[in-house]
PDB file with SEQRES, HELIX, SHEET and CRYST1 records, atoms N, CA, C and O in Angstrom:
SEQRES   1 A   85  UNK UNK UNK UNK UNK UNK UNK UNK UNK UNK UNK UNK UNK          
SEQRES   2 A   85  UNK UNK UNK UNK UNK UNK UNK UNK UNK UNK UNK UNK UNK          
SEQRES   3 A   85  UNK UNK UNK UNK UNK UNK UNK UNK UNK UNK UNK UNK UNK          
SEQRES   4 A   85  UNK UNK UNK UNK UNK UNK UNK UNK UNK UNK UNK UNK UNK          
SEQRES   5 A   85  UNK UNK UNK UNK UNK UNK UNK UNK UNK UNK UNK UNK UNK          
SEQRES   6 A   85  UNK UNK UNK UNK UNK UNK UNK UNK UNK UNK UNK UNK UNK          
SEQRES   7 A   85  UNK UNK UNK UNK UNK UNK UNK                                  
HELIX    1 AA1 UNK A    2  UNK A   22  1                                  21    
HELIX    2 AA2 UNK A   24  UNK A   43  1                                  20    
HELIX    3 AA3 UNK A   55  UNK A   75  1                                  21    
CRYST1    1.000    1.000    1.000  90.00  90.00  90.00 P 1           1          
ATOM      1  N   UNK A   1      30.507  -9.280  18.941  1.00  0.00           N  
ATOM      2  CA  UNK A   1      29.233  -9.120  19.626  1.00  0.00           C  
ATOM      3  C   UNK A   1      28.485  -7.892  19.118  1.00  0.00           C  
ATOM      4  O   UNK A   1      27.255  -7.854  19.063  1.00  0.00           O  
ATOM      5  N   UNK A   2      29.246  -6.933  18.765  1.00  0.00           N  
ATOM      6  CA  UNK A   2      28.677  -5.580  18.512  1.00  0.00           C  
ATOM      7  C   UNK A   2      27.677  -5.755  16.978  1.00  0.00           C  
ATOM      8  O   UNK A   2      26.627  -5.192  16.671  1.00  0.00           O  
ATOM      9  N   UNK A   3      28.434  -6.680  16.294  1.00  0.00           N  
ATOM     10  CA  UNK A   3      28.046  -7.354  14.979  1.00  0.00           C  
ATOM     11  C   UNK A   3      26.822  -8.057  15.050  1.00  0.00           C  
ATOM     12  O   UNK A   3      25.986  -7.891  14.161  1.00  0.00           O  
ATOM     13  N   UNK A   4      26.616  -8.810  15.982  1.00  0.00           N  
ATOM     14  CA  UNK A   4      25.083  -9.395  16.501  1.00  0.00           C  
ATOM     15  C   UNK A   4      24.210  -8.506  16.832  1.00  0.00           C  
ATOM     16  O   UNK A   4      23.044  -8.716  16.498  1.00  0.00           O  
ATOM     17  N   UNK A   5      24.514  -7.402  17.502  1.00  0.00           N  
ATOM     18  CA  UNK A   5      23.740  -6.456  18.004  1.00  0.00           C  
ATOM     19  C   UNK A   5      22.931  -5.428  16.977  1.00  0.00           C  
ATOM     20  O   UNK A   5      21.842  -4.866  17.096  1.00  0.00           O  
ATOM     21  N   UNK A   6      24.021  -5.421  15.819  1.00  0.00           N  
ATOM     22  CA  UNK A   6      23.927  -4.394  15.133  1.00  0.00           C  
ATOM     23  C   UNK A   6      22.194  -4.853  13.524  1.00  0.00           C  
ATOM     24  O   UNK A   6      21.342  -4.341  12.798  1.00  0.00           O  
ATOM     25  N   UNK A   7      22.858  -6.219  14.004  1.00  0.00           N  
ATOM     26  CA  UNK A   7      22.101  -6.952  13.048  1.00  0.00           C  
ATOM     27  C   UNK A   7      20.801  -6.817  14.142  1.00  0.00           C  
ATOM     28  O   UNK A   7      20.727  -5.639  14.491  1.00  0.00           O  
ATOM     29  N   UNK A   8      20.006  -7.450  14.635  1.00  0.00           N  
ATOM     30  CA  UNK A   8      19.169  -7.624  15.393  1.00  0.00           C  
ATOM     31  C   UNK A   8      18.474  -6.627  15.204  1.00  0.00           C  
ATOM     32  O   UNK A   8      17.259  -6.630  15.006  1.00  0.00           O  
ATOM     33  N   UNK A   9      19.473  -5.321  15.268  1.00  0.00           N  
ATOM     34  CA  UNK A   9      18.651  -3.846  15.662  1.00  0.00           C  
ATOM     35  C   UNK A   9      18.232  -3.709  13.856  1.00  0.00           C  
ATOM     36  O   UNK A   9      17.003  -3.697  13.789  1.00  0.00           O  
ATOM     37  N   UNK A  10      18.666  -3.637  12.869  1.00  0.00           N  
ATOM     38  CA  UNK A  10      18.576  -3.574  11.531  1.00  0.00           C  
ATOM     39  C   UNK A  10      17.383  -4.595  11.389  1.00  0.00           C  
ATOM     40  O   UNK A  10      16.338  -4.234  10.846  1.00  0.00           O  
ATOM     41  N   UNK A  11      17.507  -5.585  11.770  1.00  0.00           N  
ATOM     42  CA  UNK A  11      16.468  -7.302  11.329  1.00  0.00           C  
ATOM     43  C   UNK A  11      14.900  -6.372  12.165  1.00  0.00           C  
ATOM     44  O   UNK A  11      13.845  -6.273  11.538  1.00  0.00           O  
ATOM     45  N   UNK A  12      15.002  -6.016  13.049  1.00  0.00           N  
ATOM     46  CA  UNK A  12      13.845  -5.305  13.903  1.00  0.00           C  
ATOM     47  C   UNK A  12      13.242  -4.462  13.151  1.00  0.00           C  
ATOM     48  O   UNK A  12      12.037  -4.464  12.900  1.00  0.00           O  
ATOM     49  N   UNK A  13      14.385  -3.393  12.596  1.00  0.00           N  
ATOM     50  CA  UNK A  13      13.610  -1.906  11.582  1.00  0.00           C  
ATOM     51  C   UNK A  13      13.006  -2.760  10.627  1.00  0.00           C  
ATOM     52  O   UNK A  13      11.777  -2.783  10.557  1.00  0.00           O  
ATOM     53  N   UNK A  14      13.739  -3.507   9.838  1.00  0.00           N  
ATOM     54  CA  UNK A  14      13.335  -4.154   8.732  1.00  0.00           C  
ATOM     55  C   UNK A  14      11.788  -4.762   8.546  1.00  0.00           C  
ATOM     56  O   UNK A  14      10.987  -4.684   7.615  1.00  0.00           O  
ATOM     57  N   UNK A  15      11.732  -5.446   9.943  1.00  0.00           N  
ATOM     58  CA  UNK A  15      10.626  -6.311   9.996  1.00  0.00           C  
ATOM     59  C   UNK A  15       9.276  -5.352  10.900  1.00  0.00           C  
ATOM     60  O   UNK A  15       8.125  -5.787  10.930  1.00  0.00           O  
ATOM     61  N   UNK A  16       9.660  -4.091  11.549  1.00  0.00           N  
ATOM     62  CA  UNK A  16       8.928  -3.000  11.333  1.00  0.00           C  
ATOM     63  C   UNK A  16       8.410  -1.832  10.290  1.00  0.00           C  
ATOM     64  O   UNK A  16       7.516  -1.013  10.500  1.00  0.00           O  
ATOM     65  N   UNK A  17       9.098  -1.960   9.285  1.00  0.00           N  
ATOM     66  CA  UNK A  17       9.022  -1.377   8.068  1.00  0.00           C  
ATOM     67  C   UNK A  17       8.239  -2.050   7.202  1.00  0.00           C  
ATOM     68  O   UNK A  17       7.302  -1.456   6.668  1.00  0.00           O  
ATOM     69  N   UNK A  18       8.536  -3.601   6.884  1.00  0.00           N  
ATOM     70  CA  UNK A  18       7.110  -4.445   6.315  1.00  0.00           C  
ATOM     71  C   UNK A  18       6.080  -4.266   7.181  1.00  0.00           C  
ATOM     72  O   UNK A  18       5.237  -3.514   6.692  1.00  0.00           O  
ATOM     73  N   UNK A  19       5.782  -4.684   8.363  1.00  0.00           N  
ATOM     74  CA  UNK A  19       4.899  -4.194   9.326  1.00  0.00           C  
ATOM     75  C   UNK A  19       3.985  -2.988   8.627  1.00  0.00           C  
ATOM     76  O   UNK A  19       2.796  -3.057   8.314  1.00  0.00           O  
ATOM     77  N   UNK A  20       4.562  -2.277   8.532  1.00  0.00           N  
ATOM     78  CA  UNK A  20       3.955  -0.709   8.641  1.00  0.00           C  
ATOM     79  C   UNK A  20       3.241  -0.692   6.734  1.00  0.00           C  
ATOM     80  O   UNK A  20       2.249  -0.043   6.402  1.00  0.00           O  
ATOM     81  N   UNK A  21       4.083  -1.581   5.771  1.00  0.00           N  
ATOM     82  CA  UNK A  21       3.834  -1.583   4.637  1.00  0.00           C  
ATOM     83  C   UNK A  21       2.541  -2.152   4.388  1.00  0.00           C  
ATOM     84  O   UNK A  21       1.977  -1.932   3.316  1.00  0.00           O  
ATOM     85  N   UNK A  22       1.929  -2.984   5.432  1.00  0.00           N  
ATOM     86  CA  UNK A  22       1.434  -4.175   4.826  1.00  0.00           C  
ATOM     87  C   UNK A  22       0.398  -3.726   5.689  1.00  0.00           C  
ATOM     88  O   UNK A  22      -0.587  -4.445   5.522  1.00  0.00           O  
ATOM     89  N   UNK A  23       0.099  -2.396   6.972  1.00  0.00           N  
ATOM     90  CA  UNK A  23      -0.587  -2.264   7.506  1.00  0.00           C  
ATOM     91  C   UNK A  23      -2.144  -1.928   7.160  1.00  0.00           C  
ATOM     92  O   UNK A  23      -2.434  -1.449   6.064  1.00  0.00           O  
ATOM     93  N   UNK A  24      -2.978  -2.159   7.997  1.00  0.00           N  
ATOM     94  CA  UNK A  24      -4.279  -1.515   7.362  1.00  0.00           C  
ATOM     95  C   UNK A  24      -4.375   0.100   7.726  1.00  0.00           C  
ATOM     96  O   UNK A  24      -5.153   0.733   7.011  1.00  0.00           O  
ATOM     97  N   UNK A  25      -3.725   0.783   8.680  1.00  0.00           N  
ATOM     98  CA  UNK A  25      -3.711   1.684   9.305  1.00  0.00           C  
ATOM     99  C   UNK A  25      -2.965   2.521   7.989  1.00  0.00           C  
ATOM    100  O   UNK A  25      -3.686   3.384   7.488  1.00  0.00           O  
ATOM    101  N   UNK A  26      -1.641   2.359   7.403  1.00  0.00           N  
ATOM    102  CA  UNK A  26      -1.004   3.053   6.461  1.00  0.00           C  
ATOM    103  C   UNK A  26      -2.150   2.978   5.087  1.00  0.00           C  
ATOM    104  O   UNK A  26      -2.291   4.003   4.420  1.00  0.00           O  
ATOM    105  N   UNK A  27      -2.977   1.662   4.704  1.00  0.00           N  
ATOM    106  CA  UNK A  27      -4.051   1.808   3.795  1.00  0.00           C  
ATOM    107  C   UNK A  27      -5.070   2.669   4.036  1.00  0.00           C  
ATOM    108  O   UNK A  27      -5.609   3.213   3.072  1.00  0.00           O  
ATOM    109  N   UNK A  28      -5.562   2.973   5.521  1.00  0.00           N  
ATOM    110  CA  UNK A  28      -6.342   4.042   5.696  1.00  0.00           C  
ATOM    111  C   UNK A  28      -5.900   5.562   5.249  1.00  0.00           C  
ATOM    112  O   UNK A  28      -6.554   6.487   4.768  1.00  0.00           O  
ATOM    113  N   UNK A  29      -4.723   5.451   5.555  1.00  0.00           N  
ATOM    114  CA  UNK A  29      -4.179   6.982   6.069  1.00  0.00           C  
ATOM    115  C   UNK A  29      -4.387   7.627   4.230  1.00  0.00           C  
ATOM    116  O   UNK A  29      -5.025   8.608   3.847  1.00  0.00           O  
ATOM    117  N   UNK A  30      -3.557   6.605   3.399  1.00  0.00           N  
ATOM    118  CA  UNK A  30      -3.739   6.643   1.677  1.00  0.00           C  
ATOM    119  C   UNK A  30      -5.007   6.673   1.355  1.00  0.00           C  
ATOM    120  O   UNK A  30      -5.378   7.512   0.534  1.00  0.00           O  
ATOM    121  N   UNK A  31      -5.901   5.798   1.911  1.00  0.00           N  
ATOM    122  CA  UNK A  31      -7.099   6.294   0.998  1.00  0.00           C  
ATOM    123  C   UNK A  31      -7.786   7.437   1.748  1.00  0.00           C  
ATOM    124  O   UNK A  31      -8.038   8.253   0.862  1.00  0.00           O  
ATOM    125  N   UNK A  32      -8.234   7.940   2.948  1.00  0.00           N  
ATOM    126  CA  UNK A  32      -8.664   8.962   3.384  1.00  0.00           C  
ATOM    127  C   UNK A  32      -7.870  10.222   2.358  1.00  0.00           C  
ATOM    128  O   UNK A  32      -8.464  10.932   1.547  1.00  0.00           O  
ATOM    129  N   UNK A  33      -6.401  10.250   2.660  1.00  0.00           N  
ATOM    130  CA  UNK A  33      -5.851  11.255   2.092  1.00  0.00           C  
ATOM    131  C   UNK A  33      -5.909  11.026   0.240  1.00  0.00           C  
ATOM    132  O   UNK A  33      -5.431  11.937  -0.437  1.00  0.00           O  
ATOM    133  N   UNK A  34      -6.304  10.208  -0.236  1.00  0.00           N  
ATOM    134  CA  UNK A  34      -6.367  10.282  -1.773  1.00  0.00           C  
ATOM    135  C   UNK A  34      -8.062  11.473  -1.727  1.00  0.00           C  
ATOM    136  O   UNK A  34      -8.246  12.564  -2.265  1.00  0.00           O  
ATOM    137  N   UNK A  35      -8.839  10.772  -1.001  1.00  0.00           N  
ATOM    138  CA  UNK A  35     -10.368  11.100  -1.025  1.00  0.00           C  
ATOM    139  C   UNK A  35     -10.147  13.017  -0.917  1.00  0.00           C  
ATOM    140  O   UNK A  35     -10.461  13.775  -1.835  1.00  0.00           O  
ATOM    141  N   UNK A  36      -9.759  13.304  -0.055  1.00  0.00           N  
ATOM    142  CA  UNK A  36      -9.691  14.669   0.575  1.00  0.00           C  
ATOM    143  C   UNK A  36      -9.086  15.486  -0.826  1.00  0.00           C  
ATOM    144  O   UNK A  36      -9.459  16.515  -1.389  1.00  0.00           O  
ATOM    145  N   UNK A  37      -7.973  14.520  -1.101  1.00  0.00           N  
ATOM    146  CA  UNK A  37      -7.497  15.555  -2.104  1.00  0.00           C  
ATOM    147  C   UNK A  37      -8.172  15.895  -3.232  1.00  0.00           C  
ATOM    148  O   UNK A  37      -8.369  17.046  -3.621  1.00  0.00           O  
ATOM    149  N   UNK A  38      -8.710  14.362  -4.029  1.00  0.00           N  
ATOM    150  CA  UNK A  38      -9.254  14.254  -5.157  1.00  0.00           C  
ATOM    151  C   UNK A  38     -10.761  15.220  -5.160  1.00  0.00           C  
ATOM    152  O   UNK A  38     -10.943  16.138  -5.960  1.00  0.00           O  
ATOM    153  N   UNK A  39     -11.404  14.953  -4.481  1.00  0.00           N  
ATOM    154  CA  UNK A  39     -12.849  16.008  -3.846  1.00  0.00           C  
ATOM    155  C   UNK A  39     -12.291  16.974  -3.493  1.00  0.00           C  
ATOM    156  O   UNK A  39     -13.020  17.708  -4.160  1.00  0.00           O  
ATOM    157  N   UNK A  40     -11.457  17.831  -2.904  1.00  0.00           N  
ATOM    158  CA  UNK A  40     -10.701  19.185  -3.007  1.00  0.00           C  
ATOM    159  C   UNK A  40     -10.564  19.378  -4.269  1.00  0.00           C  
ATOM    160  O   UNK A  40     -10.778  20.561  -4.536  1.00  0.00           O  
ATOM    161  N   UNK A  41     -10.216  18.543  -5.476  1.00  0.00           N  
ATOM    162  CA  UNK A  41      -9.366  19.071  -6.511  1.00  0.00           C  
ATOM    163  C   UNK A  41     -10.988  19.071  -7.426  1.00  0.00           C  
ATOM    164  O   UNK A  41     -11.067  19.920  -8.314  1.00  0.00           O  
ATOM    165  N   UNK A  42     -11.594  18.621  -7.319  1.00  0.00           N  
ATOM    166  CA  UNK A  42     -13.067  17.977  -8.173  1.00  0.00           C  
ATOM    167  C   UNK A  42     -13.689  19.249  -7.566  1.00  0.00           C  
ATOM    168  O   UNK A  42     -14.246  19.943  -8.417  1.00  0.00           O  
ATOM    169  N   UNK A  43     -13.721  19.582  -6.695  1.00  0.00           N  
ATOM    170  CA  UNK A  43     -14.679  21.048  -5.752  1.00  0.00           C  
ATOM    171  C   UNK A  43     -14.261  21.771  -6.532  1.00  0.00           C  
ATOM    172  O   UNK A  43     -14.946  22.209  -7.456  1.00  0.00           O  
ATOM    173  N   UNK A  44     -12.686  22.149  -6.283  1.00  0.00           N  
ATOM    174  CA  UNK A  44     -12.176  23.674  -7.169  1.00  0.00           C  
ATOM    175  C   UNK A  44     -12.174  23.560  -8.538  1.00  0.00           C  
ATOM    176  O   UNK A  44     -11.572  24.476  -9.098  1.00  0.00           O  
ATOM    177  N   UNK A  45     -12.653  22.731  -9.249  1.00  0.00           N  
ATOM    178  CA  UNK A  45     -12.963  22.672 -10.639  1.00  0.00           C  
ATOM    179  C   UNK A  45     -14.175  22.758 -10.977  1.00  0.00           C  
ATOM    180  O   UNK A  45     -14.462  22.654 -12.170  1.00  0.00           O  
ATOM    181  N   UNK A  46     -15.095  22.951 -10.082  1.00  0.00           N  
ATOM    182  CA  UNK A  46     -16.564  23.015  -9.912  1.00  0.00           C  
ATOM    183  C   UNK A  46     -17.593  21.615 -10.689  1.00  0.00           C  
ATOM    184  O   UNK A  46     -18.667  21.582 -11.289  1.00  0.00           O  
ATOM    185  N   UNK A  47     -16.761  20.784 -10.352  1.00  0.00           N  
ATOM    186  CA  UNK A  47     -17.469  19.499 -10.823  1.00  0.00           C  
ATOM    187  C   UNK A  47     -18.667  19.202 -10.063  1.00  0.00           C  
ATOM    188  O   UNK A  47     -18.690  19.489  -8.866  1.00  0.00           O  
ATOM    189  N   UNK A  48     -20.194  18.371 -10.923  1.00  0.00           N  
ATOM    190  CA  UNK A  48     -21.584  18.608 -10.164  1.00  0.00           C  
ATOM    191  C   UNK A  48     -20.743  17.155  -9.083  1.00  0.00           C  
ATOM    192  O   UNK A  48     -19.825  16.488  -9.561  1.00  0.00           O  
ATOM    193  N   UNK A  49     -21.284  16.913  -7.654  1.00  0.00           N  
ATOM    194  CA  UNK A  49     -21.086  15.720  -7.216  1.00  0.00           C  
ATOM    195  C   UNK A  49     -19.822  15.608  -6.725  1.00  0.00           C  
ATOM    196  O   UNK A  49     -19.517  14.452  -6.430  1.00  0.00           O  
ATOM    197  N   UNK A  50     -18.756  16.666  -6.491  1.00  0.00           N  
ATOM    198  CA  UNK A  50     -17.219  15.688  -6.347  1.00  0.00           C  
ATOM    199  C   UNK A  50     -16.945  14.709  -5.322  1.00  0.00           C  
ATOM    200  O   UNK A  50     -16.220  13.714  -5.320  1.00  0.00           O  
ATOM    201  N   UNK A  51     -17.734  15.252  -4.408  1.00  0.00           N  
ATOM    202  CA  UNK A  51     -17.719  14.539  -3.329  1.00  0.00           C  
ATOM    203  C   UNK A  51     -17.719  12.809  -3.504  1.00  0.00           C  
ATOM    204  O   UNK A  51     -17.005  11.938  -3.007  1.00  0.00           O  
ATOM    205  N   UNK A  52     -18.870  12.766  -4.452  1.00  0.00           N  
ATOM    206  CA  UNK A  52     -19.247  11.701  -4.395  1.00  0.00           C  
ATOM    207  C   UNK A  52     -18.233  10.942  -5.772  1.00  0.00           C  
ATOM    208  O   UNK A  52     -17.938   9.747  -5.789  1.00  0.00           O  
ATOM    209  N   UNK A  53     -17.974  11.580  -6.452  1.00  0.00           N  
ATOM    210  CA  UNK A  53     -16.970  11.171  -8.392  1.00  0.00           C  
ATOM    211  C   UNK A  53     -15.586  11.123  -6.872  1.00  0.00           C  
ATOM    212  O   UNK A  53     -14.454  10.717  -7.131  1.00  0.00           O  
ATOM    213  N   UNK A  54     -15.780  11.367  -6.114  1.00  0.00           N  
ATOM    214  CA  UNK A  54     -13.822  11.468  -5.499  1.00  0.00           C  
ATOM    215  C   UNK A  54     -13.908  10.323  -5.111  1.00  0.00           C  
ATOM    216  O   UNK A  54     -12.856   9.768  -5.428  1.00  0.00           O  
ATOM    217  N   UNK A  55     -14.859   9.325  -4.370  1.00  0.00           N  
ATOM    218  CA  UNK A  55     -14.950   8.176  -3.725  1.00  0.00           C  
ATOM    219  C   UNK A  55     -14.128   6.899  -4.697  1.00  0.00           C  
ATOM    220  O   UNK A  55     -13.728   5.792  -4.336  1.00  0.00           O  
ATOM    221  N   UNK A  56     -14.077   7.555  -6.023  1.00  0.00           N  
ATOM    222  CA  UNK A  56     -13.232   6.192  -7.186  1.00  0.00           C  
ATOM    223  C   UNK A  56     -11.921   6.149  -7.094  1.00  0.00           C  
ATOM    224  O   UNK A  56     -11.740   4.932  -7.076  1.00  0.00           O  
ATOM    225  N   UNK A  57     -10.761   6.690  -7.015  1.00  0.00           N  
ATOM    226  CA  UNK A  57      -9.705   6.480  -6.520  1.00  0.00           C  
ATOM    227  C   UNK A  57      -9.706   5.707  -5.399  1.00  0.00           C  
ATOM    228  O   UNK A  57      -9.245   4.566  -5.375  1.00  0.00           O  
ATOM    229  N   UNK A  58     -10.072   6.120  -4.709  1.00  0.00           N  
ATOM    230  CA  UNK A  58      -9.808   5.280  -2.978  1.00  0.00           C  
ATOM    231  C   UNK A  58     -10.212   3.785  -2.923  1.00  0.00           C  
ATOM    232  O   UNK A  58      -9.506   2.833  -2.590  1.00  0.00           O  
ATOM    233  N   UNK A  59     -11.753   3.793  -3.401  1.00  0.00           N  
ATOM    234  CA  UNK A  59     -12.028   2.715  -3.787  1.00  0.00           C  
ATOM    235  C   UNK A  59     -11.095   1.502  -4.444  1.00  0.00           C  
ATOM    236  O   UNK A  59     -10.795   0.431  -3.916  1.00  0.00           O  
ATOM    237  N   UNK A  60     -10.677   2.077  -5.954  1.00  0.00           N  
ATOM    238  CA  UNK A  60      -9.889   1.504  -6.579  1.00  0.00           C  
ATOM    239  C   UNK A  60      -8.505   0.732  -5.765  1.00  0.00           C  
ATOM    240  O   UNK A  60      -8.214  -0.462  -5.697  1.00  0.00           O  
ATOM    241  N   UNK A  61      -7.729   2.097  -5.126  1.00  0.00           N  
ATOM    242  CA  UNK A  61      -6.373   1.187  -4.139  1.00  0.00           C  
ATOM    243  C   UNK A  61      -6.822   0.504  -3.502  1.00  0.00           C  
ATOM    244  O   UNK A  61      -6.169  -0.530  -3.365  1.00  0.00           O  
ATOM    245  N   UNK A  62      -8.062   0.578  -2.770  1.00  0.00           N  
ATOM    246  CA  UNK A  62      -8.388  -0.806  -1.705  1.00  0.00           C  
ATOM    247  C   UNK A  62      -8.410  -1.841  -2.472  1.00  0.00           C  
ATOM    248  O   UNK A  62      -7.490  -2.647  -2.339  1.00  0.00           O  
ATOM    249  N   UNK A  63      -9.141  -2.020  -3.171  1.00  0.00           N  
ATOM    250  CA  UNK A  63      -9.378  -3.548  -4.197  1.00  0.00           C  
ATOM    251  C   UNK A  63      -8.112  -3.224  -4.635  1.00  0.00           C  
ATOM    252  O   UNK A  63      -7.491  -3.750  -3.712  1.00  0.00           O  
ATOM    253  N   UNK A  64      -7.089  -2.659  -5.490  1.00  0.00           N  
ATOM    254  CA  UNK A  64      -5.739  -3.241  -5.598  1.00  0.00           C  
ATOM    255  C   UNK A  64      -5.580  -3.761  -4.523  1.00  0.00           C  
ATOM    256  O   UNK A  64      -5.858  -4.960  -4.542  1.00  0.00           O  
ATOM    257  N   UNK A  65      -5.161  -3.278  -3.324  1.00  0.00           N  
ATOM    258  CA  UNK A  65      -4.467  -4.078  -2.383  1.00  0.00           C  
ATOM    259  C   UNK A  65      -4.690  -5.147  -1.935  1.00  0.00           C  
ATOM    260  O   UNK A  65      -3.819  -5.949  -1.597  1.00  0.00           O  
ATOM    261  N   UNK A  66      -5.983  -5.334  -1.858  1.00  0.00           N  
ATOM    262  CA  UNK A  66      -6.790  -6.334  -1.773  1.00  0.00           C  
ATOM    263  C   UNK A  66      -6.307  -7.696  -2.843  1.00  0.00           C  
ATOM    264  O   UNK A  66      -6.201  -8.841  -2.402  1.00  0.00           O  
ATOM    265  N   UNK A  67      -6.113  -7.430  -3.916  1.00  0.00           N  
ATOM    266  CA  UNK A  67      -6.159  -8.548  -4.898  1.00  0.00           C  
ATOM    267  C   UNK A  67      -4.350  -8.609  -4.611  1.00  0.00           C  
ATOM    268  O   UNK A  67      -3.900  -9.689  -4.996  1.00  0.00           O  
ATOM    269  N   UNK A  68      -3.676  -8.018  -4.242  1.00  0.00           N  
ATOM    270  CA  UNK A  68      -2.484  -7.794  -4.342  1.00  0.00           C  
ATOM    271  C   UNK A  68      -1.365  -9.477  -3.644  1.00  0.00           C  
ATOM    272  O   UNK A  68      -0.253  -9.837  -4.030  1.00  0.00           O  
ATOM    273  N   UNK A  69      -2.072  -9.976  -2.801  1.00  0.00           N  
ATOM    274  CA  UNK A  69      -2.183 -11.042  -2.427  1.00  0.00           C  
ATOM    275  C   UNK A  69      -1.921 -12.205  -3.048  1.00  0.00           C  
ATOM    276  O   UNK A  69      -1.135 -13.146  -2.941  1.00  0.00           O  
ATOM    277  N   UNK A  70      -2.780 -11.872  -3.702  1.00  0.00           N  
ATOM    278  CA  UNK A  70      -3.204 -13.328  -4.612  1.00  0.00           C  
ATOM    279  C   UNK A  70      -2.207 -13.321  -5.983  1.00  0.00           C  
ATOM    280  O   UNK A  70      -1.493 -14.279  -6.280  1.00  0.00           O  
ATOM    281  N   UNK A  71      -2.276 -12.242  -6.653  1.00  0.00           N  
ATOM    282  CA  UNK A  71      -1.472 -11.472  -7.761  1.00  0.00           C  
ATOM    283  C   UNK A  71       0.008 -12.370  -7.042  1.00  0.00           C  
ATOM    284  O   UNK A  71       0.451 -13.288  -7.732  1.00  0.00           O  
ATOM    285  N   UNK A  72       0.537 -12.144  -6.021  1.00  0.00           N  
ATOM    286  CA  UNK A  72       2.047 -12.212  -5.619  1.00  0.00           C  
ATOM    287  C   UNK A  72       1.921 -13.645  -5.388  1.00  0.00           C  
ATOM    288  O   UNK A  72       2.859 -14.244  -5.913  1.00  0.00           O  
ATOM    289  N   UNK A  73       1.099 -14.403  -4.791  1.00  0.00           N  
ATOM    290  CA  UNK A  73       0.939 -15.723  -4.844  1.00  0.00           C  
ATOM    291  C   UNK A  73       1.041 -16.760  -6.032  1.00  0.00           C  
ATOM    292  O   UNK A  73       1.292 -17.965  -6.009  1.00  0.00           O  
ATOM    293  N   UNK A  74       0.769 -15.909  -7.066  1.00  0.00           N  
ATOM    294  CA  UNK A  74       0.468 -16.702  -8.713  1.00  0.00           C  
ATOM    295  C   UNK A  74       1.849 -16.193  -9.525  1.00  0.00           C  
ATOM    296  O   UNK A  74       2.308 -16.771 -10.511  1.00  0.00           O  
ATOM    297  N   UNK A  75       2.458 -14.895  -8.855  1.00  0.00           N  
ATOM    298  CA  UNK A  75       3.447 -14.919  -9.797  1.00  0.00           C  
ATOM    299  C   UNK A  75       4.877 -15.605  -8.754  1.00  0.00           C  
ATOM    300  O   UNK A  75       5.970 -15.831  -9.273  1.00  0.00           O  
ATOM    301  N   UNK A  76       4.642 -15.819  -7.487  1.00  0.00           N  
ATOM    302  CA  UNK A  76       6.145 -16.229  -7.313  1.00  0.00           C  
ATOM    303  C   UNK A  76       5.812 -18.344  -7.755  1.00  0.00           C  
ATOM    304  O   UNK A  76       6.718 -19.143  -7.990  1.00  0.00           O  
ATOM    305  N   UNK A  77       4.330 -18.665  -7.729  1.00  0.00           N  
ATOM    306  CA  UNK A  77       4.246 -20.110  -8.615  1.00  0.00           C  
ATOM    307  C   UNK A  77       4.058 -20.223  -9.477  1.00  0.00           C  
ATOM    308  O   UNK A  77       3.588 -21.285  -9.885  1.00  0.00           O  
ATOM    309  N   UNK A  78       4.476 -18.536 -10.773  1.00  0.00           N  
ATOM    310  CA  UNK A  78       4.390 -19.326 -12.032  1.00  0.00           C  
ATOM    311  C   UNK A  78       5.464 -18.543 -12.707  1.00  0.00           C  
ATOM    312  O   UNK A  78       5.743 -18.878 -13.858  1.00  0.00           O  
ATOM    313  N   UNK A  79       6.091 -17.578 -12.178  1.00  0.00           N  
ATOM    314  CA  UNK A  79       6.580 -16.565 -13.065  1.00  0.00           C  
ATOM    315  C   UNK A  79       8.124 -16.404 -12.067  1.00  0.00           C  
ATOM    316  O   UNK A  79       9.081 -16.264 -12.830  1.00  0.00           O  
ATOM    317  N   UNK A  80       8.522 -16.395 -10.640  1.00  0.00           N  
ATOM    318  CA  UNK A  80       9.497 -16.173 -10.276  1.00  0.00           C  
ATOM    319  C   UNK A  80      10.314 -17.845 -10.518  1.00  0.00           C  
ATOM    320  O   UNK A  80       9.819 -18.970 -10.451  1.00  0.00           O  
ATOM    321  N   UNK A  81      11.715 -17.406 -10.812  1.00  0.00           N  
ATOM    322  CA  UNK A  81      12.777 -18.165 -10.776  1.00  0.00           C  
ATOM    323  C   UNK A  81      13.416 -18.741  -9.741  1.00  0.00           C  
ATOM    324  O   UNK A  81      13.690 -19.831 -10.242  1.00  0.00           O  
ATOM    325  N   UNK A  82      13.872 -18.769  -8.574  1.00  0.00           N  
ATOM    326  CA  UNK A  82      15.000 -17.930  -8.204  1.00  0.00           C  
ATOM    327  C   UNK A  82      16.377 -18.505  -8.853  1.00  0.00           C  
ATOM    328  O   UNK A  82      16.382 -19.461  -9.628  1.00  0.00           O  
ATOM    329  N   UNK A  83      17.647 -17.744  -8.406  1.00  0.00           N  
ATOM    330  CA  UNK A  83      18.551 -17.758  -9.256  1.00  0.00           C  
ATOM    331  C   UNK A  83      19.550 -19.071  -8.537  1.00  0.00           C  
ATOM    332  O   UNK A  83      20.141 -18.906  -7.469  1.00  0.00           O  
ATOM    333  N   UNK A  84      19.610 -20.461  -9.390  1.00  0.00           N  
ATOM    334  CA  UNK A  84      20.692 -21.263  -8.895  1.00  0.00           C  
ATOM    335  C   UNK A  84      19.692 -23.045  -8.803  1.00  0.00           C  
ATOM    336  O   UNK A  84      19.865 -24.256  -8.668  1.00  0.00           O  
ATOM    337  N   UNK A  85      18.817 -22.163  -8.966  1.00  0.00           N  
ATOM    338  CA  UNK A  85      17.365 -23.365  -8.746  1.00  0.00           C  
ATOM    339  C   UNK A  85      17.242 -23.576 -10.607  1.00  0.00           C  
ATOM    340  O   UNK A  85      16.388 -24.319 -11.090  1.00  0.00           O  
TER     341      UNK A  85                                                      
END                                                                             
């Protein structure tokens, strides 16, 4: 029984951990914090605009993630195996 229990509690983290991967809230937290840094780092280099040149990183991971979807959709129907199949 302890063996059922133990699993359940593991199957829960697990399926809270994708949760949290796949969240929009963890995509915010990355791109706010890419922005802050990159325009911090663009300021102290005295670049004209950083503010505004910092907005391309952040940008960029959203549309990755965004396409990221589709990308995993095309490679597990054209490119994954699995093994025994």
């Amino acid at each position: 029984m302890d063996d059922l229990a133990a699993l359940q509690e593991r199957n829960a983290r697990v399926e809270a951990e994708k949760a949290w991967e796949i969240s929009w809230t963890r995509r915010a937290i990355i791109t706010v914090g890419t922005y802050v840094i990159i325009g911090g780092y663009l300021t102290f280099l005295g670049v004209q605009n950083a503010w505004l040149h910092a907005i391309v990183p952040p940008v960029a991971y959203i549309l990755s993630t965004l396409s990221l979807p589709f990308f995993k959709a095309w490679w597990m129907s054209t490119v994954y195996k699995p093994k025994g199949v």
